[in-house]
MARKOLTOR-668187 format. One line per 10 residues: number of its first residue (from 1); for each residue x, y, z of C-alpha. Coordinates in steps of 0.25 Angstrom, whole numbers, plus 5000, padded with zeros to 4 digits. Example, Ala and Ser with C-alpha at 12.3 -4.5 7.8 and 13.67 -1.06 7.14 Angstrom:
! residues 2
1 = 5049 4982 5031 ~ 5055 4996 5029
This chain:
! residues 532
1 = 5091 5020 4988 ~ 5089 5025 5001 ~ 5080 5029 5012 ~ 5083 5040 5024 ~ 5074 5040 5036 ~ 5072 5056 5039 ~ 5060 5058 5048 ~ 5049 5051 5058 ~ 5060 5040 5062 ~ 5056 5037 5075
11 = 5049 5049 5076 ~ 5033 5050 5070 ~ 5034 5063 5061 ~ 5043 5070 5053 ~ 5041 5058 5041 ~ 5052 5057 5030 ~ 5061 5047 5023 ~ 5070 5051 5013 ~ 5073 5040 5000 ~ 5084 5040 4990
21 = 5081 5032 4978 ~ 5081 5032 4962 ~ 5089 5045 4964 ~ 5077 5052 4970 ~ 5076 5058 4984 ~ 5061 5056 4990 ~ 5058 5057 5004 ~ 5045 5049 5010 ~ 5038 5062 5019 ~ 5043 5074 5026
31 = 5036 5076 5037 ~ 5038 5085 5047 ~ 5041 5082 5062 ~ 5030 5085 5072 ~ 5029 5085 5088 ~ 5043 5081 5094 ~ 5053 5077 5087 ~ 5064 5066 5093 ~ 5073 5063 5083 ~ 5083 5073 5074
41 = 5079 5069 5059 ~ 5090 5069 5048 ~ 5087 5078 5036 ~ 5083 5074 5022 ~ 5095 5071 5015 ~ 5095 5080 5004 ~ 5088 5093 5001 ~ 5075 5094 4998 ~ 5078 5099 4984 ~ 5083 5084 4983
51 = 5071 5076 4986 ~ 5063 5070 4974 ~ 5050 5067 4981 ~ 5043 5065 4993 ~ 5032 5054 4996 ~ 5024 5058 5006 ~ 5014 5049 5013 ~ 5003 5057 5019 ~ 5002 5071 5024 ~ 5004 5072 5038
61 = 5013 5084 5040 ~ 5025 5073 5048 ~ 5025 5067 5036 ~ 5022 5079 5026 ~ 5025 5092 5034 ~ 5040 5093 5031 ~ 5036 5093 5011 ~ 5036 5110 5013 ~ 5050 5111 5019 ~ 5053 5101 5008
71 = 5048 5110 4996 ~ 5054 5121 5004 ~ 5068 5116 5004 ~ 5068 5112 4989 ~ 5059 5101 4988 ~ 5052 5100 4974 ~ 5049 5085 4972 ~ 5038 5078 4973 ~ 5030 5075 4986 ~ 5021 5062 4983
81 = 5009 5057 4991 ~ 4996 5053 4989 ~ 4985 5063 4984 ~ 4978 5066 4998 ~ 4990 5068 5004 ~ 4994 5078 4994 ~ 4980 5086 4996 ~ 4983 5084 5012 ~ 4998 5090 5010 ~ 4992 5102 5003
91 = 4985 5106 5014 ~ 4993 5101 5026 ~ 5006 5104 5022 ~ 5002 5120 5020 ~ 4995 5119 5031 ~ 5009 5115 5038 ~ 5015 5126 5031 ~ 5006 5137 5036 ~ 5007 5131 5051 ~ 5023 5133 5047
101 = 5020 5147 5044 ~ 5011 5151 5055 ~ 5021 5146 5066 ~ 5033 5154 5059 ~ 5024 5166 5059 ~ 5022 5164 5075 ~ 5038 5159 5078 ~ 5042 5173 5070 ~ 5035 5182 5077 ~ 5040 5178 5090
111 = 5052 5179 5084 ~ 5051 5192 5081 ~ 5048 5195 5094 ~ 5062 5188 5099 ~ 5069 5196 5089 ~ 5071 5182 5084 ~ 5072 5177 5068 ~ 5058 5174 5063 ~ 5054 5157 5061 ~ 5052 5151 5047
121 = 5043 5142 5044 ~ 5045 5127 5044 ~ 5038 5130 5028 ~ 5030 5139 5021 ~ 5016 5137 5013 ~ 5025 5140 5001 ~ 5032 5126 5004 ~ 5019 5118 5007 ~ 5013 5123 4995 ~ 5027 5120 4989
131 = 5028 5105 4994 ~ 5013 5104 4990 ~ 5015 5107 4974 ~ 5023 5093 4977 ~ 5013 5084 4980 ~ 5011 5072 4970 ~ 4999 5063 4974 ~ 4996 5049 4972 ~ 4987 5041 4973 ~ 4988 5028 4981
141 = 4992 5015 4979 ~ 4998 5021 4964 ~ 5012 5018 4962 ~ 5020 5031 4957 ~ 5032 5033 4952 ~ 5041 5045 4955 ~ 5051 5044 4948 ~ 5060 5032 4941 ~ 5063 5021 4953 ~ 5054 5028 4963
151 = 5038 5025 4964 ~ 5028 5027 4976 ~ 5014 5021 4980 ~ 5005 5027 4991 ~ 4997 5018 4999 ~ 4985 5021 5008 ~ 4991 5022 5022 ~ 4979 5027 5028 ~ 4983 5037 5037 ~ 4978 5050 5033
161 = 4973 5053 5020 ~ 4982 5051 5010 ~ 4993 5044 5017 ~ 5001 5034 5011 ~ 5011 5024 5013 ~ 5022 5027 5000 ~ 5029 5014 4995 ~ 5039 5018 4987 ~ 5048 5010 4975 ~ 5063 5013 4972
171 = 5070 5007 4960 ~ 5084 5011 4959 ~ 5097 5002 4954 ~ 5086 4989 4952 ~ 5082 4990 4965 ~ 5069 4993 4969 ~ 5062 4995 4983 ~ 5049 4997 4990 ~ 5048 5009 5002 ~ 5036 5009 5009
181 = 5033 5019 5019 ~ 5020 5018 5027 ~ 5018 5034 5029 ~ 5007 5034 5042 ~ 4999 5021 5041 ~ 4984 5023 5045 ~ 4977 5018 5057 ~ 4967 5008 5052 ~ 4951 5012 5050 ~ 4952 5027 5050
191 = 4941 5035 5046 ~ 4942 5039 5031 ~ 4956 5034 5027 ~ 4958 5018 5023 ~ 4968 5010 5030 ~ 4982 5009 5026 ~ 4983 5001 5016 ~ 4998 4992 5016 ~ 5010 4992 5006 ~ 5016 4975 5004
201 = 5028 4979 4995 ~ 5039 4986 5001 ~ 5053 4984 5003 ~ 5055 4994 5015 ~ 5044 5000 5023 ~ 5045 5014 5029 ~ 5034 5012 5042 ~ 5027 5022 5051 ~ 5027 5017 5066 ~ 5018 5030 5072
211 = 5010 5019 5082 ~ 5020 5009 5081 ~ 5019 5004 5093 ~ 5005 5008 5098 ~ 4991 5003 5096 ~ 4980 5011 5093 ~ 4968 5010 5102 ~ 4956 5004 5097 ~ 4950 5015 5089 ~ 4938 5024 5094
221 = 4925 5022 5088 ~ 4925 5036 5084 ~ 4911 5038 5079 ~ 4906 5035 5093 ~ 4916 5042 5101 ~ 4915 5055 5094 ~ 4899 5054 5094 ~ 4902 5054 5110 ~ 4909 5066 5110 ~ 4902 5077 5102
231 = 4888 5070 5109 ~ 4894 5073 5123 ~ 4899 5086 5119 ~ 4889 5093 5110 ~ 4879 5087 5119 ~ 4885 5098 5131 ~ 4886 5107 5119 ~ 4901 5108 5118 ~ 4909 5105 5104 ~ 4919 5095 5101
241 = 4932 5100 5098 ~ 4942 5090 5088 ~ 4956 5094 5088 ~ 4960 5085 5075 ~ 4971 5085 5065 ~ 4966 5092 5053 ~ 4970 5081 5044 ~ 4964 5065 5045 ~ 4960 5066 5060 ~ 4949 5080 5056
251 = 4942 5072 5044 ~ 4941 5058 5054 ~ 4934 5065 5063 ~ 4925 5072 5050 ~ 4924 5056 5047 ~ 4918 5052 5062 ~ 4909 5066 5063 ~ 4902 5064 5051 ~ 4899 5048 5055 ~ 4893 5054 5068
261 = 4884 5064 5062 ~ 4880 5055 5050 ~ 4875 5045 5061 ~ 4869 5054 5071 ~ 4877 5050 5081 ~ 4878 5064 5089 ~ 4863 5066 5095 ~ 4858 5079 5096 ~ 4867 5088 5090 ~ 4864 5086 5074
271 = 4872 5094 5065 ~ 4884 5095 5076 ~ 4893 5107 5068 ~ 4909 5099 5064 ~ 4920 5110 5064 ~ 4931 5107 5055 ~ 4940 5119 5059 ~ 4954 5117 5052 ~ 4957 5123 5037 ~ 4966 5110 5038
281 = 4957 5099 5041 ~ 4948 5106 5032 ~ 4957 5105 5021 ~ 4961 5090 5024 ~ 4946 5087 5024 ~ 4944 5091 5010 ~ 4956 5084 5006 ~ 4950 5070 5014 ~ 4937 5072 5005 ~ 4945 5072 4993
291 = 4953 5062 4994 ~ 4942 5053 4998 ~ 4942 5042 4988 ~ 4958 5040 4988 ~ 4959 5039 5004 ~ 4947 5038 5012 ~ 4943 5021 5016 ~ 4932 5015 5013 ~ 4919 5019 5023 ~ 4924 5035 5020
301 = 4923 5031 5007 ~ 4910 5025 5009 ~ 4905 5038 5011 ~ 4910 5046 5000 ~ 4904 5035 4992 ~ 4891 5041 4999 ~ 4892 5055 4996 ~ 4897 5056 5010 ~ 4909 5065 5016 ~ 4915 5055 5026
311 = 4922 5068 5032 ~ 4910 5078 5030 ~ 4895 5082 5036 ~ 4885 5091 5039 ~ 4890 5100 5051 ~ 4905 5102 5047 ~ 4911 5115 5045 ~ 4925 5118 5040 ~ 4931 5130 5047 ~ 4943 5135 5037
321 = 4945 5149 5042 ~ 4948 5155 5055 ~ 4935 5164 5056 ~ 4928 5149 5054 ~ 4937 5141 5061 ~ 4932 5153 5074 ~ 4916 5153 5072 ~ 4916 5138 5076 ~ 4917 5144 5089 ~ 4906 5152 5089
331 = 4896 5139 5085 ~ 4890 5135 5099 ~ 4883 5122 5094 ~ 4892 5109 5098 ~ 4901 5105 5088 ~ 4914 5098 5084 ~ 4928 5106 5080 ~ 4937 5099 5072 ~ 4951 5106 5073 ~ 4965 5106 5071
341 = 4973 5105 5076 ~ 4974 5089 5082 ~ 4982 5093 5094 ~ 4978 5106 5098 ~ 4992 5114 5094 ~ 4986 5124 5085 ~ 4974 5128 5074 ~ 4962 5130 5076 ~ 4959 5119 5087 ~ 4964 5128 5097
351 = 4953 5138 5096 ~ 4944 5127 5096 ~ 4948 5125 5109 ~ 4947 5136 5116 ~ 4935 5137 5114 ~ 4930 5124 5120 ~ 4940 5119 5129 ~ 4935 5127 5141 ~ 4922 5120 5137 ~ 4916 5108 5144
361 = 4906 5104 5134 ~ 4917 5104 5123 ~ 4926 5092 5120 ~ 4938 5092 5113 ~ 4940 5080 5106 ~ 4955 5074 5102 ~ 4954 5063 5092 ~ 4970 5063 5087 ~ 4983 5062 5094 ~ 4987 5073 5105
371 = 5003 5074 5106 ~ 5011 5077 5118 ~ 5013 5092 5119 ~ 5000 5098 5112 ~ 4986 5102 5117 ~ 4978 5091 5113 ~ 4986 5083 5121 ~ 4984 5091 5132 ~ 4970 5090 5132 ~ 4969 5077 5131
381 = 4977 5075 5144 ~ 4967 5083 5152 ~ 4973 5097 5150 ~ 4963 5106 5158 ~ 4968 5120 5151 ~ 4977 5123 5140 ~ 4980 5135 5132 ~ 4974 5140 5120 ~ 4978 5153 5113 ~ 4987 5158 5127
391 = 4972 5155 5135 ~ 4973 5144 5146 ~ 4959 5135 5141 ~ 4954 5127 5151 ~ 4948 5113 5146 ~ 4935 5109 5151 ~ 4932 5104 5136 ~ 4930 5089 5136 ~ 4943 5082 5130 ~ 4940 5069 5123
401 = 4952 5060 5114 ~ 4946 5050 5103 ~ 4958 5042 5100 ~ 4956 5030 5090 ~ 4959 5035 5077 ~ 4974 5037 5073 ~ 4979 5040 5059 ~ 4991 5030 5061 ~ 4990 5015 5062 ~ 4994 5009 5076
411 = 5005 4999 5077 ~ 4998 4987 5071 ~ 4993 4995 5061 ~ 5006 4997 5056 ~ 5011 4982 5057 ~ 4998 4979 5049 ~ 5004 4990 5037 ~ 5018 4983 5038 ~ 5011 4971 5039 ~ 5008 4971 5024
421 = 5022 4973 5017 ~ 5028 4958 5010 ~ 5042 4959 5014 ~ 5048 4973 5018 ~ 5061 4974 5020 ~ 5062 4983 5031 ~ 5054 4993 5038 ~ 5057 5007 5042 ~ 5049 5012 5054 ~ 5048 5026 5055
431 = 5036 5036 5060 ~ 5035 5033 5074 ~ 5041 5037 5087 ~ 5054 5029 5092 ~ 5046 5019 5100 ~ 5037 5018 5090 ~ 5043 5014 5077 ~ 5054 5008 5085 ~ 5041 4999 5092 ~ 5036 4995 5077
441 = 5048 4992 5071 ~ 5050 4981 5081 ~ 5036 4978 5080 ~ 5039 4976 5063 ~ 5050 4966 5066 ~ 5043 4958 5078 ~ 5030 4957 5071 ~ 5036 4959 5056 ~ 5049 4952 5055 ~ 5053 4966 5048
451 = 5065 4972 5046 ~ 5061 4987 5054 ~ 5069 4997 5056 ~ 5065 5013 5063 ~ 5076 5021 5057 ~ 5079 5035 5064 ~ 5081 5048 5055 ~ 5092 5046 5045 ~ 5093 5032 5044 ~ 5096 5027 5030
461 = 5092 5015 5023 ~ 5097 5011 5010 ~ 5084 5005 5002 ~ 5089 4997 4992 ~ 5098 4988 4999 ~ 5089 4988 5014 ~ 5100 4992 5022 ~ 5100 5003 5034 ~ 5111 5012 5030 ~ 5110 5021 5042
471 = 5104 5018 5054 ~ 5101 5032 5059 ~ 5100 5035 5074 ~ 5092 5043 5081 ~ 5095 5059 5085 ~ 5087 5065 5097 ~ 5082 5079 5095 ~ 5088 5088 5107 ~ 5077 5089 5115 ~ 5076 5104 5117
481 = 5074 5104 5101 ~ 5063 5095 5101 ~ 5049 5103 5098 ~ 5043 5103 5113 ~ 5030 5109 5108 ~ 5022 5124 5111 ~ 5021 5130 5123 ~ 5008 5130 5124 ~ 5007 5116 5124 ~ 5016 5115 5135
491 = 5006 5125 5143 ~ 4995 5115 5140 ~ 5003 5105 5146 ~ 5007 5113 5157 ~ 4992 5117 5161 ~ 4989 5100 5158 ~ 4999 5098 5169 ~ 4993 5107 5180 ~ 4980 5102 5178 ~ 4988 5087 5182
501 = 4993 5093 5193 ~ 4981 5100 5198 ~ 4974 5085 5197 ~ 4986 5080 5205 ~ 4984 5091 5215 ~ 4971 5089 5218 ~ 4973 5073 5219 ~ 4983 5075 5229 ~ 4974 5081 5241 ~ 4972 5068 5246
511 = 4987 5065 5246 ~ 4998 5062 5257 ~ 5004 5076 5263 ~ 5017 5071 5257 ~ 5014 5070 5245 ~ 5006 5082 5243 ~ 5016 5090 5249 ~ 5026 5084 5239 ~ 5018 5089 5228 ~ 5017 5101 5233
521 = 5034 5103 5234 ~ 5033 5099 5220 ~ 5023 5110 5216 ~ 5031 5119 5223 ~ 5043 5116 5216 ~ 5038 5116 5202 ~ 5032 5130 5206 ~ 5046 5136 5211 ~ 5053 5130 5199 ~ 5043 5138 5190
531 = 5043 5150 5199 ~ 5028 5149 5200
């Protein structure tokens, strides 16, 4: 028996962990990497003809992304996960394969143009759909067995819905050992999910650390901040607009809308029309509704027990096709546009944007996480133009954050859900930047007493007699093969800057002679070096 660290090893995406047991080959997700990657990642082993089954703990594409290359290189096992991620997978897995498709298209046809070869896709919709005939659901807390020696047991890890913490048994030569692996554990008091629930029983315990050494702030009263917003906004006629990730972070804003419009709590503007613009979150919407009674928490329940959507009202409209998603422009009354996506680096959002970011009664409202390197963040920092569709925008919109609500638990979130093993023999941490899991790890020995270990790509453990039998180091990606993003997000930064170093110009008039003229060689300089 053996276990193989393969991805998300000091690094947050790109989940998988490959096992040897009972003479079966399983790997724990395959995920795909996103944003940059610091590390080289060995590969899987063996072939993916070879692989027996996967477990997969929820649906995010870092931990899912990765099944269609699977089935297209030979894969035709079983890939096991609870029911709603199943439903989730079918919907966001060829919905990956189709963004696959669409920016091979774009890459051949400037390759044509080169005269160069034309780009293949990552995989096609023939290989999502493939990976998706796979899918075995379960429910949770229902031990399993896979096959002789090898049983699984999903556990709530409240995360998205559907995620799961997998502990998994192996028997093999009279020995028998437990594997936990946390998956994403949930942030604490969500809207619509339950908290995660804790496993006791495990001999080794494969850990997250994604906020391994931060705190979350002290969440937002949502319900009342939200109210302020589209009060202050429809009340100088302009619209809301939500850039919002089509699945978890769409139907939680649903959850908060429909509480405000049930109460009242917007004067004046009875009726306000909701937007839902994304075939995605539409799709993850209906999933949401029908997996209610396995994954929702108690007050959402509390709802349905009332013959009430929690994620539904008067006012919402679903816009599926393009023609749809386009009229929502021609509706003057003030309203609120959901969109995807979460950034602002592609779909439909975009053109959401355009049309009211030039707008000073309009507010674009961020409620999730804006990475380095994209156009949300470049609104949040105060950008005051960007690019939209090759047309410099200029931003007189209102841009407003909402943080508060974070689909992964903070760091003493997380010691709380280790907190619960009896006696596990080691810990492995993984999923988490090299400052974060290396922080936690620490922290699980200090505050602990555990054994902890964050293994790098291509360590080795040997399961069944505890011993590290290859302690892998780390290999630094060349930096010029790292993905350093698009262009156009770069321009957006670029006007970003100029509108800093506008600020600094003006804040200079009252200076000293020497140091304005030293700006001023600088300038110079930069311009000459450019050839401006």
């Amino acid at each position: 028996m053996k276990m193989m660290f393969i991805g998300a090893t000091h690094e947050v995406t790109g989940s998988c962990t490959y096992i040897e047991a009972c003479g079966k080959k399983i790997l724990v997700d395959f995920g795909m990497q996103q944003g940059e990657d610091i590390f080289e990642n060995v590969q899987i082993p063996v072939a993916p003809g070879d692989i027996d089954f996967v477990l997969l703990t929820h649906a995010h594409i870092d931990h899912s992304g990765l099944l269609p290359l699977l089935f297209a290189g030979g894969f035709k096992g079983e890939i096991h996960s609870t029911k709603a991620t199943a439903n989730l997978c079918s919907v966001m897995l060829r919905d990956s394969a189709h963004i696959q498709e669409f920016e091979a298209e774009w890459r051949s046809r400037k390759n044509k143009r080169k005269g160069e070869k034309p780009h293949e896709p990552l995989y096609t919709m023939d290989d999502a759909i493939g990976a998706i005939s796979l899918f075995v659901p379960h429910d949770y807390d229902v031990e399993s067995t896979l096959c002789e020696g090898v049983s699984v047991l999903f556990r709530d890890a409240g995360h998205l819905l559907g995620s799961s913490s997998i502990l998994v048994s192996l028997t093999e030569d009279g020995v028998t050992k437990k594997l936990a692996f946390s998956g994403d554990i949930g942030n604490i008091e969500q809207p619509l999910l339950r908290d995660p629930q804790p496993i006791e029983d495990a001999d080794y315990v494969v850990m997250e650390s994604t906020y391994g050494n931060r705190v979350h702030d002290r969440p937002t009263d949502y319900v009342t901040a939200l109210t302020e917003v589209l009060q202050r906004t429809f009340d100088r006629g302009g619209n809301v607009i939500i850039p919002s990730f089509a699945v978890g972070r769409t139907q939680e804003m649903l959850y908060f809308i429909r509480q405000i419009k049930a109460e009242g709590l917007v004067k004046g503007h009875d009726g306000f029309p909701v937007y839902m613009d994304s075939p995605l979150a539409n799709e993850a919407t209906n999933i949401f509704i029908i997996n209610k009674e396995s994954c929702y928490d108690e007050e959402a329940l509390s709802y349905v027990k009332q013959g009430i959507n929690p994620i539904s009202f008067d006012g919402l409209v679903r816009a599926v096709s393009s023609d749809e998603s386009k009229a929502i422009n021609n509706d003057n009354r003030p309203k609120v546009i959901i969109s995807a996506s979460g950034m602002c680096e592609a779909g439909r959002i975009k053109h959401h944007l355009k049309h009211n970011l030039w707008r000073p009664e309009s507010t674009v409202l961020f409620v999730g996480y804006q990475a380095v390197n994209t156009l949300g963040r470049s609104l949040v920092e105060g950008a005051h133009k960007v690019k939209l569709f090759g047309e410099t925008v200029n931003v007189f919109a209102e841009i407003k954050q909402l943080p508060g609500i974070s689909g992964h638990g903070d760091v003493n979130g997380l010691l709380n859900w280790a907190k619960a093993f009896k006696a596990p023999s080691k810990f492995f941490v993984v999923h988490g930047d090299a400052d974060s899991a290396d922080c936690f790890t620490q922290r699980l020995k200090d505050e602990l007493g555990a054994d902890a270990y964050a293994p790098y790509s291509g360590a080795e453990f040997d399961i069944a007699s505890g011993e590290i039998t290859v302690d892998a180091q780390p290999i630094l990606i060349p930096k010029k093969n790292k993905n350093t993003g698009s262009s156009n997000v770069y321009y957006n930064e670029l006007l970003s800057a100029s509108d800093r170093l506008y600020r600094l110009i003006k804040e200079n008039s009252g200076r000293a002679n020497a140091d304005m003229r030293k700006l001023t060689e600088a300038l110079n300089k930069l311009c000459e070096e450019y050839k401006i």
